[in-house]
C-alpha positions in Angstrom: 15.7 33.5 6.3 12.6 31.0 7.1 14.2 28.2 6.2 17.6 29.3 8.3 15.1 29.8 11.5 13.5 26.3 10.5 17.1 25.1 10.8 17.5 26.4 13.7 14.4 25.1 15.4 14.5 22.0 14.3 18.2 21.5 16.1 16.8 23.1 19.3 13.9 20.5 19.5 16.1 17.6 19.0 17.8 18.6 22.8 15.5 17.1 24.3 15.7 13.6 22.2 19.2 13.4 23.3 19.0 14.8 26.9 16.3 12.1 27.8 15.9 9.0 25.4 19.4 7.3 26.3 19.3 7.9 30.0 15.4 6.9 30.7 15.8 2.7 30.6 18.6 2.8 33.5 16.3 5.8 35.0 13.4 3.9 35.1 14.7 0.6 36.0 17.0 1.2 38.0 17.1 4.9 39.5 13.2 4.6 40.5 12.9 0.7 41.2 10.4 0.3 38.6 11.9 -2.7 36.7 12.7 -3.6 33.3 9.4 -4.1 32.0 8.2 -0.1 32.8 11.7 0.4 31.3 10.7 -1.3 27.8 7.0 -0.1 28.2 8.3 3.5 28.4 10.5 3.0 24.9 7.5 1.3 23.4 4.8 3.8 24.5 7.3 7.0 22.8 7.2 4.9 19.8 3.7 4.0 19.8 3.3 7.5 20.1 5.1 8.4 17.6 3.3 5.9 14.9 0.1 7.4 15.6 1.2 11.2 15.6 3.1 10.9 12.8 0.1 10.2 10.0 -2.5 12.8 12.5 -0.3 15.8 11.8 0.6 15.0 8.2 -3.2 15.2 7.6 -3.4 18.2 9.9 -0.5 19.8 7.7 -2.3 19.3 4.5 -5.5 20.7 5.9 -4.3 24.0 8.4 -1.2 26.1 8.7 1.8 23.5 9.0 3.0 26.4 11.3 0.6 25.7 14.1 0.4 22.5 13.7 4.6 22.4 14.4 4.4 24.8 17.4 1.3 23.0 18.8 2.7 19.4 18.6 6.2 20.6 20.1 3.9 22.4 22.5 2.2 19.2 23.9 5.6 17.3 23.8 7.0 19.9 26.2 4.1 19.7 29.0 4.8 15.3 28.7 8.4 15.7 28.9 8.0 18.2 32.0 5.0 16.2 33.3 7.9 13.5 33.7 9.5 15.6 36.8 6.5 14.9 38.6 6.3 12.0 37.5 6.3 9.2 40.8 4.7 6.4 40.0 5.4 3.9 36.7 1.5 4.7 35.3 2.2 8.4 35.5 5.6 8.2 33.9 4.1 6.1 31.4 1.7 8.6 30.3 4.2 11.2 30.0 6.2 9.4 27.6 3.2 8.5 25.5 2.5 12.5 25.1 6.3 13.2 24.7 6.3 10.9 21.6 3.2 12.1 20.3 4.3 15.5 20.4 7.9 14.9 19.0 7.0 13.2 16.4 3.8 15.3 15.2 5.9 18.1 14.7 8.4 16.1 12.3 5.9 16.1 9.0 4.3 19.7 9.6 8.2 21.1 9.7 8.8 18.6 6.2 6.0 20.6 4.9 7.5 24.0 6.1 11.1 23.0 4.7 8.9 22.2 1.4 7.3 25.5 1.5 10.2 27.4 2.5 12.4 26.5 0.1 12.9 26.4 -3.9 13.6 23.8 -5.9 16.9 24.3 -6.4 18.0 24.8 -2.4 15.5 22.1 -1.3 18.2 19.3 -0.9 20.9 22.0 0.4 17.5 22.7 3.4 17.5 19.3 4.4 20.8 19.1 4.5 21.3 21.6 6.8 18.2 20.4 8.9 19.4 17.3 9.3 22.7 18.3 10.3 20.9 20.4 13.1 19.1 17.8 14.3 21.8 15.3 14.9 24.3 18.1 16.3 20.9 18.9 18.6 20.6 15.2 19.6 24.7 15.3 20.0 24.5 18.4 22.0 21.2 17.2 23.7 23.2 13.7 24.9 26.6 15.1 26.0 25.1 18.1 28.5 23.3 15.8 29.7 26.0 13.4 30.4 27.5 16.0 31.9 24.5 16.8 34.4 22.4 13.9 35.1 22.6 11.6 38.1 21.5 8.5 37.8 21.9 7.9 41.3 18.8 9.8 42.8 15.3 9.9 41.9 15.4 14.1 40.7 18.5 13.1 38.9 17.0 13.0 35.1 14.7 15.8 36.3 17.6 18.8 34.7 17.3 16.7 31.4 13.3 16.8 31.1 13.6 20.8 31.7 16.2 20.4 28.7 14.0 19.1 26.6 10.7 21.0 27.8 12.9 23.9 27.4 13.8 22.9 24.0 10.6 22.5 22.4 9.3 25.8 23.8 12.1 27.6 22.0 11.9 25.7 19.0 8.0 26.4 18.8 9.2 30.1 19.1 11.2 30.5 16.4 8.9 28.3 14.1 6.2 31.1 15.0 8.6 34.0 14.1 9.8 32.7 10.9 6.2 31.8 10.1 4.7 35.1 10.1 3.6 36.5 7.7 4.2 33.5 5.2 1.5 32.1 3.3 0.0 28.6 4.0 -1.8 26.4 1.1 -2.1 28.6 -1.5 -0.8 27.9 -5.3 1.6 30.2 -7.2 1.7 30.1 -10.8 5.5 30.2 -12.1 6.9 32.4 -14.7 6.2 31.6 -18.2 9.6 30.1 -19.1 9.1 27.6 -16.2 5.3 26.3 -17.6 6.2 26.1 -21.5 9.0 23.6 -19.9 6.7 21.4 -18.2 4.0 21.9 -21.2 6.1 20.9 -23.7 7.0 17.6 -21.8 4.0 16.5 -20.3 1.4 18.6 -22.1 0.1 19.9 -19.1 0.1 23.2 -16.9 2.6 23.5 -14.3 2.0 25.1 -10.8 4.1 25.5 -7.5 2.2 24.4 -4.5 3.6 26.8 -1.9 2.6 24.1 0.5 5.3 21.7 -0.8 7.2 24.3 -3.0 7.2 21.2 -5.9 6.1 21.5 -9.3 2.6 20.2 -9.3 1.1 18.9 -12.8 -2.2 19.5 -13.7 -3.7 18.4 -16.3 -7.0 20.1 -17.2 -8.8 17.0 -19.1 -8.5 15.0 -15.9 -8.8 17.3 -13.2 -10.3 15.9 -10.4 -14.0 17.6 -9.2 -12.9 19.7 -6.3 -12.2 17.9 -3.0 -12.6 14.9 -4.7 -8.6 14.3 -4.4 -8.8 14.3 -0.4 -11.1 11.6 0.0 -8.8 9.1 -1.2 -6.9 7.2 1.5 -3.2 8.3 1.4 -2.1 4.4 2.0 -4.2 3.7 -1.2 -2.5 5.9 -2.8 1.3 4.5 -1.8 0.2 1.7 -2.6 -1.0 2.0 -6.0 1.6 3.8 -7.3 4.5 2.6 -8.2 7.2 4.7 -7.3 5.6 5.9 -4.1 5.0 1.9 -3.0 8.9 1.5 -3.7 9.9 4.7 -1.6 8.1 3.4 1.0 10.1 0.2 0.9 13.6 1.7 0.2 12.9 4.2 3.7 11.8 0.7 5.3 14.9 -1.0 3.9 17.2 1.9 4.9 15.4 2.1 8.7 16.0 -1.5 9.4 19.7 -1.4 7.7 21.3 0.8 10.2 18.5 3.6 12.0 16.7 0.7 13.8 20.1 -1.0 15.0 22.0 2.3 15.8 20.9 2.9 19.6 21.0 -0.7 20.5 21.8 -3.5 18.1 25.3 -2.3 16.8 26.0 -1.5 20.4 24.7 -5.0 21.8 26.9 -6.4 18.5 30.1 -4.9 19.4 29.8 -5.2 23.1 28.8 -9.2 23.0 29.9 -10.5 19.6 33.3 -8.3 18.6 34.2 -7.9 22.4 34.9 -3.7 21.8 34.7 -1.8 25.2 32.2 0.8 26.0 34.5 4.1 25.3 34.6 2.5 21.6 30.7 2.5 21.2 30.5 6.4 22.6 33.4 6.8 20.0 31.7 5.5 17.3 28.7 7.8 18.2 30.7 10.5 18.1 32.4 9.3 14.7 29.2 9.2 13.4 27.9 12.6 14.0 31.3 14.6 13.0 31.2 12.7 9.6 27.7 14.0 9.0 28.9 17.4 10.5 32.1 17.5 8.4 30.7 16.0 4.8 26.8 16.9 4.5 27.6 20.2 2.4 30.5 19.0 0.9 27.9 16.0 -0.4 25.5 17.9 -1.1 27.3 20.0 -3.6 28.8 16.8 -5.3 25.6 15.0 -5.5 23.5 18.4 -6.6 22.8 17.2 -10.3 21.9 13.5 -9.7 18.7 11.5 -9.5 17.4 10.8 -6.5 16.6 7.2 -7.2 20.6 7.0 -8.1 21.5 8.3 -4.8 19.0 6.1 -2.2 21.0 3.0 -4.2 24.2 4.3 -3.3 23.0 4.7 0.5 21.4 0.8 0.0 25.3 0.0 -1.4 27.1 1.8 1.5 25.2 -0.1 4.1 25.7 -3.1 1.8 29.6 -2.4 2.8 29.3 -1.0 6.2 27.6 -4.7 7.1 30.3 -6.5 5.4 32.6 -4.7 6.9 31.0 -5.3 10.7 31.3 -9.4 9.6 34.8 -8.9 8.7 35.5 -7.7 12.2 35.1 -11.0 14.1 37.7 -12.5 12.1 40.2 -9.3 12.7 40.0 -8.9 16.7 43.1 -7.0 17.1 41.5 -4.3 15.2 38.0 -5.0 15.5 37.4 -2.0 17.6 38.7 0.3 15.1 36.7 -1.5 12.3 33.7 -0.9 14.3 34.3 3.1 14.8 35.1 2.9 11.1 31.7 1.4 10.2 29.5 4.1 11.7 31.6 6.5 9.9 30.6 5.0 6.4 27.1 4.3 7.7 27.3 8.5 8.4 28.5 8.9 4.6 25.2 7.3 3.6 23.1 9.3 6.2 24.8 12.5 4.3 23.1 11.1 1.2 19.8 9.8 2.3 18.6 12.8 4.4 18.6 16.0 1.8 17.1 13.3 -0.6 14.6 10.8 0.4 11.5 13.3 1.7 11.8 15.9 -1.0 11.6 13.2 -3.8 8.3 11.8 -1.2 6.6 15.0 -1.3 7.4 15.3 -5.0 5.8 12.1 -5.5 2.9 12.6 -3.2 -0.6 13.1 -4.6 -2.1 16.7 -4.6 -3.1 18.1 -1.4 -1.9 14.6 0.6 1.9 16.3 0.6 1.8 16.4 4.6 -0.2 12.6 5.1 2.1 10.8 2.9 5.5 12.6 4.6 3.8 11.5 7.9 2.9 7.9 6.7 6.3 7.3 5.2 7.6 8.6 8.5 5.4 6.4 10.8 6.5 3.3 8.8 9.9 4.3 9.5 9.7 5.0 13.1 7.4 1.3 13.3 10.4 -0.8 11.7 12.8 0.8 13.7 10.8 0.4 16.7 11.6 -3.4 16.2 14.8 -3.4 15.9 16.2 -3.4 19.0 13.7 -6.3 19.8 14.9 -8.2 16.5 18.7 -7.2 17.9 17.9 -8.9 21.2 16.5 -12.2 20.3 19.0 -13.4 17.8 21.9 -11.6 19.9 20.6 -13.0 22.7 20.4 -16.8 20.8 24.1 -16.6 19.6 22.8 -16.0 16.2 25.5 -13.4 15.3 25.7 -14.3 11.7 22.2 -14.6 11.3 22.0 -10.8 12.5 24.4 -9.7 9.9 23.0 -11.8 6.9 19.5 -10.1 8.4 20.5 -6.6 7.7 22.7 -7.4 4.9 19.8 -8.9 2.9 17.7 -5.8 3.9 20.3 -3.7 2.5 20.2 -5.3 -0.9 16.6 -4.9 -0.3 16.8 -1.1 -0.5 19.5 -1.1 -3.6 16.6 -2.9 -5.2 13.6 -0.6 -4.0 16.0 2.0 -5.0 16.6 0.7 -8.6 12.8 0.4 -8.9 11.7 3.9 -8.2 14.1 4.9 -11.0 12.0 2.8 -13.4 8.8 3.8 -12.3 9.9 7.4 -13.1 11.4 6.3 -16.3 8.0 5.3 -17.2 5.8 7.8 -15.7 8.3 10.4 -18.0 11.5 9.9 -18.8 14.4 11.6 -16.1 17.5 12.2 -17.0 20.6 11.9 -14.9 20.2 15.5 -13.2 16.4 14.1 -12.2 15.0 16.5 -14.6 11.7 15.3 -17.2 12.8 14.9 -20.4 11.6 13.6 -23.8 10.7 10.1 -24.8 12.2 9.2 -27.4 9.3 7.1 -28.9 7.0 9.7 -27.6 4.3 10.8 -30.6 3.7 14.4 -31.3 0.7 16.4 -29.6 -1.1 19.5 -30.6 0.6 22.3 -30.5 4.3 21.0 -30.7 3.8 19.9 -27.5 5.2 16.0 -26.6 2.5 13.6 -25.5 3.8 11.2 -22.6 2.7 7.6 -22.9 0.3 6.6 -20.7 0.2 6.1 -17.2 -0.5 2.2 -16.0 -3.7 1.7 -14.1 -2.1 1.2 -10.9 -0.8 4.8 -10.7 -4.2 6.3 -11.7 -4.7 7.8 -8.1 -1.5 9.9 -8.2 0.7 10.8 -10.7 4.4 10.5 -10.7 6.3 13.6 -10.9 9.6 13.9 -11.3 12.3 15.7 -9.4 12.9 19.3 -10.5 17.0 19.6 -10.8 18.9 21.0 -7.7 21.5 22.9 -8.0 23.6 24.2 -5.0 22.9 27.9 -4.1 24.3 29.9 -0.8 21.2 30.1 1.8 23.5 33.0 3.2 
């Protein structure tokens, strides 16, 4: 039931990304007078916002109730996205998207942690799923009321969609509260007996939960770390020197600047300029996008249940790989270049059905103990930064005539992820073997320990500050 509420208020908060972030350029430039330059300042202030929010409430996760720290950062997005009504000159507007960042995007890693916590291994993927359906129909939802309401022709006319999103994240901070009482924060649940001989006889070690992360945690007595000892160390020393954390953070920065930074602005600017498409083709496409997610993210999830999750982040890197080539094989076709575009943000939503049950349980998996929210929030900061550039990468070699070299661009990244993608699989391989479900199995080189128990070889040096942990298997169960 938490995790359905999670759902639930995850959707609701996303209202208010829809209802205000495609209408507040033209609002700003144009509606109010302020120019083009408090326009752009206003998009690069949310997203400076939400690059420093994003690692703060990932450390605040790890350390306090991920509950609070949800309903309070959707708390303080609500009063800068309703300060915005009053907002009536550019500095004060300014400001309030600053805040509204901050607080949308602190609330992204605490409610990671709480789909972590709320959820078992063998749902997790099936939780994100769903929560990532929510919050694209909430940002679907979000867009078309407002569309229906605003008026861009008068300065109150964004005004209804600011009370939309206030509104939203109050409601959503709500639920989070109900579905959070009562439930435990931080604490560490042993697992039956069944479930630790498993892990023992792998990696010789004793397996926990974390009810924070709701992953199998590996502990290994020998080398436990004196207490607190673990939290000192700097989460971005930790991505970096371990392998299949540094590669994660490179496939999500592959995957952002292959389609997530481009989708609002570049693939629009692209069509509009380059393949000549009209504008009912781009809200099309948009809409294309989101039923494919809507129609196919369960149907995925059950057909993907049993692999690895490095397996699947390549196939998202070779689906973009074909939605680009695709978008380059539309100037050549103009009579049905429009429809090839449309077409293209379907595929791009096939790989979205993939990527988003998969990439931040397998990051939280792989995140060192007690650092579960900081690295979700790093990883997600980097994210939001790349994409943050896009549209300024979009508009300079659009802008030049550089069409091609904007395709081969995001082609290149997308081989780029495939890569990354390839070398997180090996990393794992060598921090214990996986199998195809993405469950630990034995080495077959591996010597014999005391006990019957199978020693795994050695970790390198460079992962000494976090171990890698593999993915539990994830089979499909009903949430119902």
């Amino acid at each position: 039931m938490r995790a359905k509420l999670l759902i639930f208020a995850s959707a609701i908060g996303m209202l208010g990304w829809g209802a205000v972030l495609p209408y507040q350029y033209a609002y700003a430039a144009d509606t109010r007078g302020w120019g083009a330059l408090v326009a752009a300042g206003a998009s690069s202030l949310f997203s400076v916002g939400a690059l420093v929010a994003a690692p703060l409430a990932g450390r605040l996760a790890d350390r306090y109730n991920p509950v609070l720290v949800a309903v309070a950062a959707q708390l303080l997005g609500a009063a800068g996205v309703a300060a915005l009504i009053f907002a009536d000159a550019p500095g004060f507007f300014l400001a309030g998207m600053l805040v509204f960042g901050l607080g949308l995007a602190a609330a992204v890693p605490a409610k990671q942690v709480l789909a972590l916590q709320w959820s078992s291994s063998d749902d997790r993927r099936k939780v994100f799923a769903y929560k990532f359906t929510g919050e694209s129909l909430g940002m679907a939802v979000g867009a078309f009321l407002a569309g229906q309401i605003v008026d861009l022709s008068t300065p109150d006319g964004l005004d209804i969609g600011f009370a939309m999103a206030a509104a939203g994240f109050v409601l959503s901070s709500l639920v989070i509260a109900v579905a959070g009482r009562g439930a435990r924060a931080h604490a560490t649940i042993e697992p039956d007996a069944s479930l630790t001989g498993s892990i023992a006889a792998v990696t010789g070690s004793i397996g926990a939960i974390e009810a924070a992360t709701g992953a199998i945690a590996v502990i290994d007595d020998d080398a436990r770390p004196a207490r607190g000892a673990g939290r000192d160390r700097s989460v971005v020393r930790a991505i970096i020197r371990t392998p299949a954390l540094r590669w994660t953070a490179i496939v999500t920065i592959a995957l952002a600047l292959g389609f997530y930074a481009q989708f609002e602005s570049g693939l629009p600017a692209y069509g509009l300029t380059v393949l000549g498409v009209d504008a009912g083709a781009i809200g099309l496409a948009a809409a294309v996008n989101c039923i494919v997610i809507v129609a196919l993210q369960v149907v995925v999830v059950r057909l993907t249940a049993k692999r690895s999750a490095p397996g699947l982040l390549m196939a998202v890197g070779s689906i973009w790989v074909v939605s680009w080539l695709v978008l380059s094989a539309a100037q050549f076709a103009p009579g049905i270049a429009s429809a090839l575009f449309v077409m293209t943000y379907g595929i791009f939503a096939v790989g979205e059905t993939i990527y988003s049950p998969v990439l931040n349980p397998l990051t939280a998996q792989l995140a060192p103990k007690g650092m579960v929210g900081q690295t979700l929030g790093t990883i997600g900061a980097l994210q939001t930064a790349f994409s943050a550039a896009g549209p300024l990468v979009a508009g300079v070699l659009l802008g030049a005539g550089l069409a091609d070299v904007f395709l081969g661009l995001h082609l290149a990244v997308s081989v780029i992820a495939v890569f990354a993608a390839w070398r997180i699989k090996r990393a794992l391989e060598r921090g214990g073997a996986t199998d195809a479900s993405g469950r630990a199995g034995r080495r077959a080189d591996a010597p014999a320990g005391p006990a019957g128990t199978t020693a795994v070889e050695a970790e390198p040096a460079e992962a000494s500050d976090a171990r890698v942990r593999t993915e539990p298997p994830t089979a499909p169960v009903q949430l119902a």
